[in-house]
N, C-alpha and C positions, 0 to 999 in steps of 0.2 A: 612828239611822243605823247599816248593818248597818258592823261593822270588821272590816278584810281586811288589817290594817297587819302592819309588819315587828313588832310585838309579838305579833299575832294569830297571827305565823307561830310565834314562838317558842315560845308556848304551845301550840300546833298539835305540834310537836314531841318536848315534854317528854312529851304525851299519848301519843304514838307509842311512847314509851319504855316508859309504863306498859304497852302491849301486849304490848311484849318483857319486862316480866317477865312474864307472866302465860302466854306462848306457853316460853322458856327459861328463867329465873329470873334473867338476867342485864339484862336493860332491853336488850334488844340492837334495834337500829334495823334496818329495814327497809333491802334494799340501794337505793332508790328515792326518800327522804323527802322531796325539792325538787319528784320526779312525783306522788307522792302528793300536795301540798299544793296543785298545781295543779290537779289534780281535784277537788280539796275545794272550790277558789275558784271552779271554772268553776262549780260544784254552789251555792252558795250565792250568787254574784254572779247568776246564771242565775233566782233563785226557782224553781229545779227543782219539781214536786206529785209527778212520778211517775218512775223509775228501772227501765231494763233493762241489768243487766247481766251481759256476754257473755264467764264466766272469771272465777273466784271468785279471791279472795288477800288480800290485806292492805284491797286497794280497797273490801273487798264492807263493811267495817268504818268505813272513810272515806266509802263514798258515805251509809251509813246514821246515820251522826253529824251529816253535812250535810244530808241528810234534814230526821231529827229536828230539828235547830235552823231550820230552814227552817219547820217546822211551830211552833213555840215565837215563830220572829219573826213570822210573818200571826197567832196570837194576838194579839199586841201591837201590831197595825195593824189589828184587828178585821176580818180579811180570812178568809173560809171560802170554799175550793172547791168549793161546791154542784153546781158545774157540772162536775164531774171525776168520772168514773165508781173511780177506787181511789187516791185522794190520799192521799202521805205512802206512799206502799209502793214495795218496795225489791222486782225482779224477778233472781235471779243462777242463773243454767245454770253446769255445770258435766260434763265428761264423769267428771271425776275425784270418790270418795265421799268418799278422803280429802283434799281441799283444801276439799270442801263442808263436811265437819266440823268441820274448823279454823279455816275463816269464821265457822262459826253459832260457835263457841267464843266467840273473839274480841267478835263480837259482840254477842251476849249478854248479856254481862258490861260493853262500853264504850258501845254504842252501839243505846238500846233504841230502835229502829224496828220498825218490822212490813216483814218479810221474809219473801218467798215462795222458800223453795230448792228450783231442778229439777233431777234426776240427770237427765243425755240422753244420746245417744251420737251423735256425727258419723260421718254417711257420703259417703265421696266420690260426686260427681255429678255435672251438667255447668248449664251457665247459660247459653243461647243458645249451645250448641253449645259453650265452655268447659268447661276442667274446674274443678271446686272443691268447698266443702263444706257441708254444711247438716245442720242438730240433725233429730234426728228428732221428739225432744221441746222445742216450745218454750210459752213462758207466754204465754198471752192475758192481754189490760191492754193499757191507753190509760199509753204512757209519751211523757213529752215531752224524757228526756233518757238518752242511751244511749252505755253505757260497752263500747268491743269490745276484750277482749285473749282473744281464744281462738276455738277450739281452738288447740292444736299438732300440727303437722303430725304427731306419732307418733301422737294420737288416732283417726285418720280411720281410718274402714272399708274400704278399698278393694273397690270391686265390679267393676273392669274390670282391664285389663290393666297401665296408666296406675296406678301406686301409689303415692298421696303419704307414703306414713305412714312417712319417712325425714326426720331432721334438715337433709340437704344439701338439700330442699324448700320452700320458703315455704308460710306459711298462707295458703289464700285462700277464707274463707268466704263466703256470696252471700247469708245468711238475710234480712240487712236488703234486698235487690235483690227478693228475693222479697214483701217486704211494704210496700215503699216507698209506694204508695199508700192506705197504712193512714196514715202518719203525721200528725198534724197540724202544719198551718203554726206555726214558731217551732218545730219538735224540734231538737233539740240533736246528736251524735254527737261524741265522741272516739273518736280511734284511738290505740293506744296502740304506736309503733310499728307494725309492722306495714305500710312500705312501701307494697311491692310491693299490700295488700291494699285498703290507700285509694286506692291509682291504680286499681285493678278496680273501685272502686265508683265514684268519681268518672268514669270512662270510663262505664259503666252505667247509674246513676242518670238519669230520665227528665224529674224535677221541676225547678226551682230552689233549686238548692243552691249556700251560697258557702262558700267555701273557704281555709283558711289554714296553713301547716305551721309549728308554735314547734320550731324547732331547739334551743331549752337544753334540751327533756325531752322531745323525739323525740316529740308526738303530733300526731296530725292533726284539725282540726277541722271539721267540717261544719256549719251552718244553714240548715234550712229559710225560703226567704225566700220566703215567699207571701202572697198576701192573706190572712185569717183565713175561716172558712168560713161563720160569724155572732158571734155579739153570745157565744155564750161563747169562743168562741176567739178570738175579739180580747183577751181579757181574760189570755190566758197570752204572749199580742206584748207586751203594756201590762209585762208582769212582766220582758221580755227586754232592757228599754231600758236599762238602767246595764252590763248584760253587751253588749250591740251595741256602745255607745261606746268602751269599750275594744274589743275584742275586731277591731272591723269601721271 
């Protein structure tokens, strides 16, 4: 039985700690540890296979721990993703070299998954006549569970007149708008914060998607609720049913 308990949490924590020595020397916590551990939970309560995510940081080290244990527990239920074109792999963009090196640091050392890191750059553009932003470099993968905290609004390249790359700005990236019918039924999204940016998609989005906002750690949640598309993707729905019941 997978455990998510208040003890799970605590240890969840200590480990956090060991990050911060290893990032300052001091065991110093993450300003975030309650967001962080709900990411963790959606990630391993979910049976995540595959992971995009959108803005590297402490996250890219938590979603790859949850990963990995994710792959450790379908060992121990004799379950193999045969039917999954990059199971067990961790996707993280980043417009920043230095936050991408800090991840794989961290990483490395806590949390050995297999991670695909892409340097990209954000350029402002527009989305049905909107303005907003999109990687120029993003990673192809069949991911069914996707984490967005980025860009920041100073990132983006301004190509018109309309200049987002100013703090007094909200981020409003459109990548996932653009690939939306890539997804497969049962894909997961958190927003993490980020407002203003899940109301632009939640307005957008063309599929069935349901939707829920957890106010204790400001992120927003998205699931694809569709049929499955055959007999292997029924098989990542079959994996989403302890995460629905809570969840939905």
């Amino acid at each position: 039985m997978l455990d998510l308990s208040v003890i799970q949490k605590v240890k969840f924590q200590r480990w956090l700690t060991q990050i911060g020595d290893l990032t300052d020397g001091r065991g110093t916590l993450p300003a975030n540890p309650t967001d962080l551990y709900s990411l963790y939970r959606h990630c391993r309560l979910s049976n995540s296979l595959s992971i995009l995510e959108i803005g590297s940081g402490w996250s890219t080290t938590v979603l790859a721990k949850a990963l990995f244990e994710n792959r450790e527990f379908h060992l121990k239920q004799n379950f193999e993703p045969t039917f999954h074109p990059n199971p067990y792999v961790l996707f993280t963009l980043d417009c920043s070299r230095k936050y991408l090196s800090l991840a794989k640091r961290r990483q490395s050392v806590f949390a050995p998954a297999s991670v695909h890191y892409v340097k990209t750059k954000a350029i402002q553009t527009t989305f049905n006549g909107m303005i907003c932003s999109t990687f120029t470099k993003f990673p192809v993968g069949t991911y069914d569970f996707i984490y967005l905290d980025g860009p920041a609004p100073r990132q983006v390249r301004s190509t018109n007149w309309f200049n987002t790359n100013q703090q007094s700005l909200l981020p409003m990236s459109a990548d996932l708008l653009q690939r939306e019918h890539f997804l497969l039924p049962g894909t997961i999204i958190i927003v993490d914060g980020r407002g203003p940016n899940a109301e632009f998609y939640a307005h957008n989005f063309k599929r069935n998607w349901r939707y829920k906002f957890n106010s204790e750690v400001d992120q927003h949640i998205f699931y694809l609720d569709e049929k499955p598309w055959g007999k292997k993707s029924q098989i990542l729905l079959k994996l989403r049913r302890r995460w629905l019941q809570e969840n939905f």
